[in-house]
Structures are given as structure tokens and as C-alpha cells.
Kinemage of the C-alpha trace (Angstrom):
@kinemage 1
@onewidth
@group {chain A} dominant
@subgroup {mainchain}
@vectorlist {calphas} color= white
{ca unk a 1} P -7.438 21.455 24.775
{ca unk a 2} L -6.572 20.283 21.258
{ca unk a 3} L -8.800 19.510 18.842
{ca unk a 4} L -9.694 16.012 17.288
{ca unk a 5} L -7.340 14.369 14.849
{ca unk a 6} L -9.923 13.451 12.541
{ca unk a 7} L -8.549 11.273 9.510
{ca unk a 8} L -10.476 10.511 6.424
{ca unk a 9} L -9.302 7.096 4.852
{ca unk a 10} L -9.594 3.778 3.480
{ca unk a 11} L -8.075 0.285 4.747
{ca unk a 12} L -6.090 -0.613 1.848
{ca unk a 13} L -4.609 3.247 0.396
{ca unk a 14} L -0.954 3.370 0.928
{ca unk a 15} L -0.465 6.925 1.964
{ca unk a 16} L -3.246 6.151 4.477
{ca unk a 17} L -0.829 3.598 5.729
{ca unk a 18} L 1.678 5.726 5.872
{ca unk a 19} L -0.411 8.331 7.900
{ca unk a 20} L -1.656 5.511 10.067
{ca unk a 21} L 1.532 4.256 10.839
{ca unk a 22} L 2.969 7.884 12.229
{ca unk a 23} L -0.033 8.205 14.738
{ca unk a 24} L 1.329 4.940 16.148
{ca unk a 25} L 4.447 6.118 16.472
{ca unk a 26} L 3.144 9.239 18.479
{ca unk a 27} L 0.739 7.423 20.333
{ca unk a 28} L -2.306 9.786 19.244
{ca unk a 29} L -6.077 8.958 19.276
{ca unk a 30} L -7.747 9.634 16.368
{ca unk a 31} L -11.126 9.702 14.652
{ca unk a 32} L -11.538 7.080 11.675
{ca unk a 33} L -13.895 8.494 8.780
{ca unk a 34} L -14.010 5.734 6.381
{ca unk a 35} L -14.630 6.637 2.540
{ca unk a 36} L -14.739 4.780 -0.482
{ca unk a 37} L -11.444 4.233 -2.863
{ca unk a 38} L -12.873 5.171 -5.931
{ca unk a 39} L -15.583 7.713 -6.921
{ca unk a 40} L -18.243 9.271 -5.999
{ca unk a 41} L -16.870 10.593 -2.434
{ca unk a 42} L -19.321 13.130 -1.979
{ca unk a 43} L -18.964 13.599 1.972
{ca unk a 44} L -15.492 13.852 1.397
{ca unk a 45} L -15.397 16.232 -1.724
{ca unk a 46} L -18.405 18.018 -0.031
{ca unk a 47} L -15.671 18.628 3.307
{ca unk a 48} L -12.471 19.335 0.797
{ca unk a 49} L -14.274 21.656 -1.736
{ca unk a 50} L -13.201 19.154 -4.572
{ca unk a 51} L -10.025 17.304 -3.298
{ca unk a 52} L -10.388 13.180 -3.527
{ca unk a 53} L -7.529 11.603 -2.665
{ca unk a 54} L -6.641 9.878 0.671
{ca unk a 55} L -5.709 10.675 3.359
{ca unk a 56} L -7.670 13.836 4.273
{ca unk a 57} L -6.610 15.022 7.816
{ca unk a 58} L -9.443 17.118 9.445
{ca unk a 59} L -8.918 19.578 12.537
{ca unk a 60} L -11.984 21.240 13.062
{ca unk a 61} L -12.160 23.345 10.406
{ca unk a 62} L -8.915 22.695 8.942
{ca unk a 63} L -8.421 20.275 6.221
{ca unk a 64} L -4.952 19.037 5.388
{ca unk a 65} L -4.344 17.432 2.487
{ca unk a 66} L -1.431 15.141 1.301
{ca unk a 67} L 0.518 12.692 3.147
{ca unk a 68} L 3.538 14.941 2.856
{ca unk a 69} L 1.853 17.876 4.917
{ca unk a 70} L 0.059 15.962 6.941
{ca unk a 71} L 2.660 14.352 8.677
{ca unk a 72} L 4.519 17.596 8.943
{ca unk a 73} L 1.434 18.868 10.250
{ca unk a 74} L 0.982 15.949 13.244
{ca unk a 75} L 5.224 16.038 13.375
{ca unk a 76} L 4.091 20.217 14.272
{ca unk a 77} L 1.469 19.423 17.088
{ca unk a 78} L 2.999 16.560 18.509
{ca unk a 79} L 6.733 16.679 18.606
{ca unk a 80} L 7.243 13.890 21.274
{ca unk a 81} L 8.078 10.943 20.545
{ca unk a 82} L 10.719 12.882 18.295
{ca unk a 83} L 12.008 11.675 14.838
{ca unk a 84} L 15.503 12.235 13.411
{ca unk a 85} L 16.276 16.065 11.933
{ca unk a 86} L 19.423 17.000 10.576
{ca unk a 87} L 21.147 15.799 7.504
{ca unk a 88} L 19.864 12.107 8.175
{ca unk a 89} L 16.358 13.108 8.403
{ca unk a 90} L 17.026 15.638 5.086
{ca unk a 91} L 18.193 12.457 3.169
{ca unk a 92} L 15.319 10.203 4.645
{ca unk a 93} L 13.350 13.374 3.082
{ca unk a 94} L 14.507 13.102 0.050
{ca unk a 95} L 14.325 9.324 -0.350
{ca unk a 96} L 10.552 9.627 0.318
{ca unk a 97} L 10.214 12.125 -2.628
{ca unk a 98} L 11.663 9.847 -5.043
{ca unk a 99} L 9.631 7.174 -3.992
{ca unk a 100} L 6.434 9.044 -4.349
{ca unk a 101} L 7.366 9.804 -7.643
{ca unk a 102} L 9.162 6.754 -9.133
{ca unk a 103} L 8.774 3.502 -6.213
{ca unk a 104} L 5.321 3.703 -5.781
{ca unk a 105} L 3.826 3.514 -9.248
{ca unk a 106} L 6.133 1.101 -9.685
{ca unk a 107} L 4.351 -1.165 -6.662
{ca unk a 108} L 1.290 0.153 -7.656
{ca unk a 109} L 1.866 -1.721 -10.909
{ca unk a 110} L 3.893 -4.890 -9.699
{ca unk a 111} L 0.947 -5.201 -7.456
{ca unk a 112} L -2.221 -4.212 -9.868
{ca unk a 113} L -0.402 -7.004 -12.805
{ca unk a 114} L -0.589 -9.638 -10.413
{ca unk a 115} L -4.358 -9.304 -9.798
{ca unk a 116} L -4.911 -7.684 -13.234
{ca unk a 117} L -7.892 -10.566 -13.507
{ca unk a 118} L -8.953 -9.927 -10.117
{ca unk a 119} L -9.672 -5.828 -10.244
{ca unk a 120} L -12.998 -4.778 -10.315
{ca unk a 121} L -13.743 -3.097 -13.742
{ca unk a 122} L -15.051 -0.064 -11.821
{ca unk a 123} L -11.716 0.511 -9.847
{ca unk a 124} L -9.680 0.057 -13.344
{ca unk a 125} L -11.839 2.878 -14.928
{ca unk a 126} L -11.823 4.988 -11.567
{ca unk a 127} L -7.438 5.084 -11.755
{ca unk a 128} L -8.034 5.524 -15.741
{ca unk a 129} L -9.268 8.490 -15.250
{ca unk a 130} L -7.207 9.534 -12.283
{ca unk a 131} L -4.197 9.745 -14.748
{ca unk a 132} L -5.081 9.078 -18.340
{ca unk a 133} L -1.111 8.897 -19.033
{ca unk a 134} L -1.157 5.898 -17.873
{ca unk a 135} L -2.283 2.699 -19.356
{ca unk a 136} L -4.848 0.309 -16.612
{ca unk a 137} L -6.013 -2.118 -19.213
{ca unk a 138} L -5.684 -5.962 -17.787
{ca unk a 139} L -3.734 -6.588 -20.570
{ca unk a 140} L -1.446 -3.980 -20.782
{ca unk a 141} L -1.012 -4.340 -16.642
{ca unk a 142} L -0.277 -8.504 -17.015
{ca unk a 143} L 1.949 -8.066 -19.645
{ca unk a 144} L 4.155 -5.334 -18.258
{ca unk a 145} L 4.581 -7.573 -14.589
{ca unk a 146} L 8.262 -8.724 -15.766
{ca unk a 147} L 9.280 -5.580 -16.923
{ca unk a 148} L 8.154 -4.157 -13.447
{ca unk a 149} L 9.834 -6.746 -11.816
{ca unk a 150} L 12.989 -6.259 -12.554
{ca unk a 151} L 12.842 -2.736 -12.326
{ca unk a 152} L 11.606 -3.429 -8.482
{ca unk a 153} L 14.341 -5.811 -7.769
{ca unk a 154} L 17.825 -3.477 -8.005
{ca unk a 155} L 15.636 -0.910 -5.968
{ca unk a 156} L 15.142 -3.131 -3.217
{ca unk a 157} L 18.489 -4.619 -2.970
{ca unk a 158} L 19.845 -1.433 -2.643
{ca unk a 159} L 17.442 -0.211 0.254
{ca unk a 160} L 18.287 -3.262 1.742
{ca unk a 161} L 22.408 -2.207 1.656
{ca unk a 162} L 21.349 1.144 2.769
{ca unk a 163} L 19.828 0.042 6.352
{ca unk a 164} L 23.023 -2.738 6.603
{ca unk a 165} L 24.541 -0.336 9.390
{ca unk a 166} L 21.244 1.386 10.746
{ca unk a 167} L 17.465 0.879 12.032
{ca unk a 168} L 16.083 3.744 10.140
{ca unk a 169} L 16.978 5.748 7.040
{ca unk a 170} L 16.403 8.623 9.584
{ca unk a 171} L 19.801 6.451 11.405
{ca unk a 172} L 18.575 5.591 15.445
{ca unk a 173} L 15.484 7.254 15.240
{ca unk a 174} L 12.464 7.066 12.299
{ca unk a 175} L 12.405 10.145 10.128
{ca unk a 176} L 9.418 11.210 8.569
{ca unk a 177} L 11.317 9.560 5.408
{ca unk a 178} L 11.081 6.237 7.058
{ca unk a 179} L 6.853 6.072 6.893
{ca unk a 180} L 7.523 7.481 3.361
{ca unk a 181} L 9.250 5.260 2.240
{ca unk a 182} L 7.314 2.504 3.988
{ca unk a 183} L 4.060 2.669 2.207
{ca unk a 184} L 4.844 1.424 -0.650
{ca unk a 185} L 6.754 -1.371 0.680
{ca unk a 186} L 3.828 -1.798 2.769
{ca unk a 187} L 1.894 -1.822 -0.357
{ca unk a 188} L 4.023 -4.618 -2.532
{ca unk a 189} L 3.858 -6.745 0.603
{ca unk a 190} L 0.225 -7.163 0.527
{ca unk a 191} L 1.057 -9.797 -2.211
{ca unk a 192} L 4.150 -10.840 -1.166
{ca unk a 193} L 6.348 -8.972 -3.718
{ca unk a 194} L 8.965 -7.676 -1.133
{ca unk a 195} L 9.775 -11.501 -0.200
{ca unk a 196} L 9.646 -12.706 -3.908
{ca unk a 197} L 11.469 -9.545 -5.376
{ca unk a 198} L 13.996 -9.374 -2.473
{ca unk a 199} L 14.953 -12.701 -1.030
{ca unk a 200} L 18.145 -12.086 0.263
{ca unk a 201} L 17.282 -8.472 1.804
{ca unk a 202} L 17.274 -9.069 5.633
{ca unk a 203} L 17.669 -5.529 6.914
{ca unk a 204} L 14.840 -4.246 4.614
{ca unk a 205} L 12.484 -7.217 6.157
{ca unk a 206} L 13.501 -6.350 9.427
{ca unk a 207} L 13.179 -2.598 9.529
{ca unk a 208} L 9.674 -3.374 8.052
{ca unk a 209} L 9.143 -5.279 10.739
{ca unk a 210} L 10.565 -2.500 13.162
{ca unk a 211} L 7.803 -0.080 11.593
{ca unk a 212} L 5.181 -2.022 11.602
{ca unk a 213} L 5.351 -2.581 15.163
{ca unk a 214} L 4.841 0.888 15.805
{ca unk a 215} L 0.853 0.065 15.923
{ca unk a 216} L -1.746 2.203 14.523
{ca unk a 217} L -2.577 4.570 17.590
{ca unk a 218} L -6.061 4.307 18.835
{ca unk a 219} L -8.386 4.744 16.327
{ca unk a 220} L -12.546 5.515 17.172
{ca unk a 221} L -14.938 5.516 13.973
{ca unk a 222} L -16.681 8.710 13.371
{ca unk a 223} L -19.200 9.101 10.792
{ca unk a 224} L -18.470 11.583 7.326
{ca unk a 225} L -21.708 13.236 8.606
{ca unk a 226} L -20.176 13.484 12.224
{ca unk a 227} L -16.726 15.201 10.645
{ca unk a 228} L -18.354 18.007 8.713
{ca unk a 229} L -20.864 18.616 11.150
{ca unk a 230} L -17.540 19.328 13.510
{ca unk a 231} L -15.868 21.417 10.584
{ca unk a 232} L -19.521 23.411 10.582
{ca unk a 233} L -19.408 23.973 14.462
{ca unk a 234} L -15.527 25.147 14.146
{ca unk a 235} L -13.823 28.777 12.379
{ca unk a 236} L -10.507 27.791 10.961
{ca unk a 237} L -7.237 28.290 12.754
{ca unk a 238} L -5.875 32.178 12.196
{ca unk a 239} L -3.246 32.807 9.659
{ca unk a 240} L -1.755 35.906 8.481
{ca unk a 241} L -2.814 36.795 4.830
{ca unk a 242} L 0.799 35.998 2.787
{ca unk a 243} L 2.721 35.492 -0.403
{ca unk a 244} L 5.457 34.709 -1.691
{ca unk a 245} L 4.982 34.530 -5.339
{ca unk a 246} L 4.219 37.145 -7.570
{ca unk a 247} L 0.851 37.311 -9.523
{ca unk a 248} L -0.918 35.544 -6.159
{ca unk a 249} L -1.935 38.116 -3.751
{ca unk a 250} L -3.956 37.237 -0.650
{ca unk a 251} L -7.302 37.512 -0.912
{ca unk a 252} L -7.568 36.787 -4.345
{ca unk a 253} L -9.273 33.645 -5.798
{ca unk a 254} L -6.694 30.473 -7.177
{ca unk a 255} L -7.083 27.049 -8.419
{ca unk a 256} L -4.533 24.701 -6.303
{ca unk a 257} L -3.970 21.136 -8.294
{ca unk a 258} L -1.818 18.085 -7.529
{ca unk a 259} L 1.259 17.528 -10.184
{ca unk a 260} L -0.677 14.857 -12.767
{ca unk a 261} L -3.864 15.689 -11.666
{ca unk a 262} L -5.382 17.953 -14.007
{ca unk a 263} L -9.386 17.108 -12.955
{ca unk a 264} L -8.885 17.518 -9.112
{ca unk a 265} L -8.213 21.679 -8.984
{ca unk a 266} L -9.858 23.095 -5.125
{ca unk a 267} L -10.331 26.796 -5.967
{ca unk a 268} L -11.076 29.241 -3.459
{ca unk a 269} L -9.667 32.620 -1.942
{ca unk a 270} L -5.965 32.426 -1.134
{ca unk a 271} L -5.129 33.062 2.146
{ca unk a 272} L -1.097 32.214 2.851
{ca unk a 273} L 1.566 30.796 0.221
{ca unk a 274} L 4.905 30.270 1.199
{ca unk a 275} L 7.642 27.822 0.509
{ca unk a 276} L 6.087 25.238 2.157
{ca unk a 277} L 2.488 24.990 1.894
{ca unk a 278} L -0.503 27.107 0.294
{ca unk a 279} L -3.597 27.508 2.174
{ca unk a 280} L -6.914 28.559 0.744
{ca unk a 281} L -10.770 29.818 2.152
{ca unk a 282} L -13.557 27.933 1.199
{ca unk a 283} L -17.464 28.627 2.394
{ca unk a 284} L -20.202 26.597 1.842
{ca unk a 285} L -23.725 25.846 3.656
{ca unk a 286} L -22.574 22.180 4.563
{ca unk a 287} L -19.232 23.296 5.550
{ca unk a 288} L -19.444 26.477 6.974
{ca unk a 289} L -15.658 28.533 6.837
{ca unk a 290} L -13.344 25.982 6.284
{ca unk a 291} L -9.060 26.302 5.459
{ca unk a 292} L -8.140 23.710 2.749
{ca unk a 293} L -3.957 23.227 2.953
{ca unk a 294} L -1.995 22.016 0.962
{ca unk a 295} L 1.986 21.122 0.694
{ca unk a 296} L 3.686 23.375 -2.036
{ca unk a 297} L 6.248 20.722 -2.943
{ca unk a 298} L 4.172 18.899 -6.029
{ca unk a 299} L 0.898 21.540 -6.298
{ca unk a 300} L 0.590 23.464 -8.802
{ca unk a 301} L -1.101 27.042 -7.656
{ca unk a 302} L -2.583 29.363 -10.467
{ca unk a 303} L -4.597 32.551 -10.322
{ca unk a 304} L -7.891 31.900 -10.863
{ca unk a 305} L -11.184 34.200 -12.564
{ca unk a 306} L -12.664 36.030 -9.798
């Protein structure tokens, strides 16, 4: 019997969405842990040793973070309904990179200077410090909107000439690209910006329309108390202690940090690095045992002090 897909998650974070979105594909039940979108999350940093961002996917004591793994993760235990592999799913793969790194601030900051007046002060100081590169004044996020714009608006025309021949990037079938590359769609649509950016882009609208239909899966609340309380009760799957990198030997203690996001380091003792993903052990009194995992692709892993 498999364990629960537990997800932690809040309604409006894209790569939630995105995560959300790919259970409905599969079909999956699911456990909804709501947290917050902004600091403190201390049931979720208590679960992740130090990790905040969303989504956090918890199998008993497993904790997956990133959207990226995540899905590769539920793509791994549940490979039916399948998605497209090959070279279409590769490119799809690709795609979804780039728009994690270049599409989705860019929505994030369409959508953020159209409701510059409306953002609570609070959530404007939380994504401050987040990534103090960047600039979250009202001001600063009004005044950029046209700029944004039409930086947004060749992007979407040619995603929209892209799917002129197909139903997915992934070609018949969804690849894990396609929820990638949905999100922040998903995202700039929440205000509209896909129909006022993109007028004329009928086959982007209607493969949004094709995802979206895919549902949700079937979600029952659980508690943040309820979740770690299940990691406590659980040991971690087994792995065998590996490494591919020189200078981090199983076993030893390492800091593991998303690209840009200096303040959110989860150290603990490293127990398999490969190519792919880089899991550590954490212990604690509220956790018990628990394997934190993480997608190699965008980390950055460092030896740590003992």
C-alpha cells in the first residue's frame, strides 16, 4: 500500500498550481496542508528543517521539495496516465526551465504592477527579502508595468505559433513541460493579462483551456499538525549512501540552497547526490528521521562545518 501524497500549499502560489494541476492529470488523492504565503511558516519550516517555499510534497517521512522534483517524483510513482518522453518531452523540458527562470518573474511582475496599490505591505516586505536583487517598491513595480508588457507580449505570441500544429508542447500527450510552462500563464491570467497581452493567440487560450480541464485530483484537508505527526510515525524511504561530486562524501554534513536564495540553506547529513537530485538526513524531536530532497538542477550543494 502506498503512502499518502501529502502536499503542503497555498491557493494562489503558481508552482502549487502547477503541482495541483499534475495530480489531476493522474487522477491521485491527496492530502491538502494549507500554509501561509509569506512568513513565519513554522509547521512547515519545523517539517523541512528550514525550506519555505511552496509546494512541499510530503511522503511519510520524505519531503520533496521543488516543483521540478516533485513532479518527477509523482511522474516516478504513478506512471499511468503517461506523459510524452522523447525529444518532444526533452524540449517541453527545456521550455519549462526557461520559464522558471525568465517567464515567470516576468508574470510575477506584470501581475504584482497591476495591483501594486492593492498588495499588502507585509507581502511586499516578505518577497523583499526573498530576493533583495530585486526591487518590490509600489512605485518601482507601477512604473515598470509597460516595460513588462511588452516584454510579455512577443513571448506569448510565439507560444501561441508554437502549439499552431499540436495540443501540447509535449505534441499528443502533456509533458511534464506542459504544467511548467502553465503556471505562470495560469498566474498572468488571474488578472486577465494573457487575454490583454495576447489577443489574437487562439491555440495558447485553448491549450490553457485543455489543461485546465485536467481538474485538481481529489484533494482532503489535513492539518500541518496531522502531516508531521505522520512524518514522526514514518523512517524515510532507503537509499544507498552516494556521490558524485568530489569534496561531498556521504555521511558528511552540507548546506543545500536554492539558486537566488541565499537565506533559505537546509543543512543536514548528506545521504545521496547524483545528477539529478541531492538528498539529505535531518533529526529532530518534532520530526523524528526525516529525508529532505531536493532537484540538483538550480541548488547549490556545499560542504558544510561538522
Amino acid at each position: 500500500m502506498r503512502e499518502e501524497l501529502i502536499l503542503h500549499h497555498y491557493e494562489g502560489s503558481p508552482y502549487s498550481e502547477k503541482i495541483r494541476l499534475l495530480l489531476g492529470y493522474k487522477g491521485l488523492d491527496w492530502r491538502s496542508v494549507g500554509i501561509a504565503p509569506m512568513l513565519p511558516k513554522p509547521d512547515l519550516m519545523t517539517l523541512t528543517h528550514g525550506y519555505r517555499r511552496a509546494p512541499v510534497l510530503q511522503i511519510g517521512a520524505d519531503v520533496y521539495c521543488d516543483s521540478a522534483l516533485i513532479g518527477a517524483t509523482i511522474e516516478r510513482l504513478h506512471a499511468s496516465p503517461a506523459l510524452a518522453g522523447g525529444a518532444r518531452g526533452a524540449s517541453a523540458g527545456l521550455l519549462s526551465h526557461w520559464v522558471d527562470q525568465d517567464l515567470f518573474w516576468r508574470a510575477v511582475r506584470y501581475v504584482m504592477g497591476l495591483r501594486a496599490e492593492q498588495i499588502p505591505q507585509s507581502m511586499l516586505d516578505d518577497r523583499q527579502q526573498m530576493h533583495p536583487q530585486m526591487r518590490f517598491e509600489r512605485a518601482t513595480l507601477a512604473a515598470d508595468l509597460p516595460q513588462v508588457a511588452a516584454q510579455l507580449r512577443p513571448v506569448l505570441a510565439l507560444l501561441d505559433a508554437a502549439l499552431a500544429e499540436d495540443d501540447f508542447f509535449g505534441g499528443a500527450l502533456p509533458a511534464p513541460g506542459d504544467f511548467g510552462l502553465y503556471h505562470p500563464l495560469w498566474f498572468l491570467n488571474n488578472v486577465g493579462g494573457v487575454a490583454a497581452l495576447a489577443p489574437e493567440a487562439v491555440h495558447l487560450r485553448a491549450w490553457m483551456a485543455r489543461m485546465a480541464a485536467f481538474g485538481k485530483g481529489n484533494a482532503t484537508p489535513m492539518t500541518a499538525a496531522e502531516a508531521i505527526d505522520v512524518a514522526l510515525r514514518a523512517a524515510p524511504a532507503a537509499l544507498a549512501p552516494h556521490s558524485v561530486e568530489a569534496g561531498l562524501a556521504p555521511g558528511g554534513q552540507v548546506e543545500v540552497m536554492p539558486l537566488g536564495y541565499p537565506r533559505e540553506a537546509v543543512r543536514g547529513r548528506l545521504v545521496r547526490l547524483d545528477e539529478n537530485g541531492v538528498s539529505v538526513a535531518l533529526d529532530s524531536a518534532a520530526t523524528g528521521l526525516v529525508h529532505i530532497h531536493f532537484p540538483r538542477l538550480g541548488y547549490h550543494v556545499q560542504a558544510a562545518a561538522e
